[in-house]
Phi, psi and omega in degrees: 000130181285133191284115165279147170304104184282165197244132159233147177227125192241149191280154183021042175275020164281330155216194197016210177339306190290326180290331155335291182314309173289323146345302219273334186276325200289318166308319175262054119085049170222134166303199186180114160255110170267147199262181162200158185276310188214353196250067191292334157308330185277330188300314208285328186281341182280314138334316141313288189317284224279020172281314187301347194265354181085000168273185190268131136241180190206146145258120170223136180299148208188084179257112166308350186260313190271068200306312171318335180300322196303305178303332180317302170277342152300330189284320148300331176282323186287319183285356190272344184241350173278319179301306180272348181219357164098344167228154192279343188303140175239178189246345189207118136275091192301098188270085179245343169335133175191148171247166186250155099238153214237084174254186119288158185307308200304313193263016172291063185344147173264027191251292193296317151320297158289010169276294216283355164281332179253016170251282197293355176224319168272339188274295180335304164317293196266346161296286237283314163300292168297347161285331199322302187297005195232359200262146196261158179280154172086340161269224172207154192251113162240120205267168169262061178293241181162134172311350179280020167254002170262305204248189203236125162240136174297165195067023159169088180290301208312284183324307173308311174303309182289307198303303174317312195282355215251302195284348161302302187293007164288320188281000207261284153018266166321320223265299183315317183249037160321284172329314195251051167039031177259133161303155171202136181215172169214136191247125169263043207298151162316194178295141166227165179294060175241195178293323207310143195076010185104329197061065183311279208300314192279346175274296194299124164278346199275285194328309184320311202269347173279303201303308194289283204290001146264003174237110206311338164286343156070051147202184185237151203268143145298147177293311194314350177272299198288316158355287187300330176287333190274352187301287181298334217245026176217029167226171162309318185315302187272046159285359198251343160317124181197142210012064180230168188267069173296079181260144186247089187212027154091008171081049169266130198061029157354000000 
C-alpha cells in the first residue's frame, strides 16, 4: 500500500527561517503550504525550488496579527488540499511568522506591544486552535521562539517575555494533544543572518561581532543552521521529542 505523502504548512515561509525551514522539509519527501504576509513573488519563488525537488507545494496569504482572518484561510488551505489531495488535512504546523521589536521598557508603546502579543502569541493561539481539528493524530505542532526567552539583552523585554509564553504554551500544547499522538516542540534559535528586524544582526558589524564572541561556535547563525532542525522534528526520528525547548544557536551566552 503507497505511504501518503505528509503535509507541513509553515507560517512565513517566503523568506528567511520559514523559507529555509520550507527547503529543508520539502528535502525530507513532504509536501509544504507556505503562508506570506505581503510578498506573493518571494512566495511564488519559493513554490517553485520546491517544485523543482519534485514536491507539491501552495502560498497562501496569510497576516497573522488578523485573527478574524483565520477562518477563511482554514477554508481555503483545507479546500485546497481536499481538491488536490483528497483529504482536507496536513500533517505538521510551523508557527514560524514573526516581526522583531528592539525597544527599552521607558519607550514602549502599548500598540507596539499589542502588535507583538496578537502576532506571536494570540496569532500562534488561535491558528494553532483553529487547524487543530485538520492537524493528522500523530502529527506535530512546531513553535518558534528565541533565545531571548533564556537570556535577557536590553531592548527587548517585550519580544522575549512573549517568546518565554510562547515556549509555555508549547508544553501546555504537548500535555493536551497527547491523546491524539500530536507533538508540540519549540525551536529557539539565537541571532541569526536574515532581513529580520531590519537586518540588525546580518548588517550591523558591531552587533555581528558581539553576537560571534558570544557564541562558543565563533559566528553568528544563518538560517541553513536552523532550517534543518525544524525538518527533522517533521520526520519519525523525532518522534518521541514532545514538549521540549531545541534552542539552535551555535552555544550562545553559555
Amino acid at each position: 500500500m503507497e505511504t501518503k505523502t505528509k503535509i507541513a504548512l509553515v507560517t512565513g515561509g517566503s523568506r528567511g527561517l520559514g523559507k529555509n525551514a520550507a527547503l529543508k522539509i520539502a528535502q525530507k519527501g513532504l509536501d509544504v503550504i507556505i503562508t506570506y504576509r505581503s510578498n506573493k513573488d518571494e512566495a511564488e519563488a519559493v513554490i517553485s525550488e520546491i517544485n523543482a525537488m519534485g514536491r507539491k507545494a501552495a502560498a497562501f496569504q496569510l497576516d497573522t496579527k488578523d485573527t478574524k482572518s483565520f477562518d477563511a484561510f482554514v477554508q481555503e488551505v483545507t479546500s485546497h488540499l481536499k481538491e488536490n489531495t483528497g483529504s482536507p488535512a496536513i500533517d505538521y504546523l510551523i508557527n514560524n511568522a514573526g516581526t522583531a521589536l528592539y525597544s527599552p521598557i521607558t519607550e514602549v508603546t502599548e500598540e507596539q506591544l499589542d502588535d507583538v502579543v496578537d502576532i506571536h502569541f494570540k496569532g500562534v493561539f488561535f491558528l494553532t486552535q483553529k487547524l487543530l481539528p485538520f492537524i493528522n493524530d500523530g502529527g506535530g505542532i512546531i513553535n518558534i521562539s528565541s533565545g531571548l526567552a533564556r537570556f535577557a539583552t536590553p531592548g527587548s523585554s517585550v519580544y522575549g517575555s512573549i517568546k518565554a509564553g510562547v515556549e509555555m504554551l508549547t508544553k501546555y500544547m504537548a500535555k493536551e494533544l497527547g491523546p491524539r499522538k500530536i507533538k508540540a516542540n519549540v525551536i529557539a534559535p539565537g541571532a541569526i543572518e536574515t532581513d529580520f528586524g531590519g537586518g540588525r544582526v546580518r548588517d550591523n558589524q558591531e552587533i555581528n561581532s558581539v553576537v560571534a564572541g558570544a557564541t562558543a561556535l565563533g559566528r553568528v547563525g544563518l538560517p541553513d543552521d536552523i532550517g534543518g532542525v525544524v525538518a527533522f522534528l517533521c520526520t519519525e526520528d523525532a518522534r518521541w521529542i514532545n514538549g521540549q525547548r531545541i534552542e539552535a544557536s551555535g552555544g550562545m551566552f553559555l
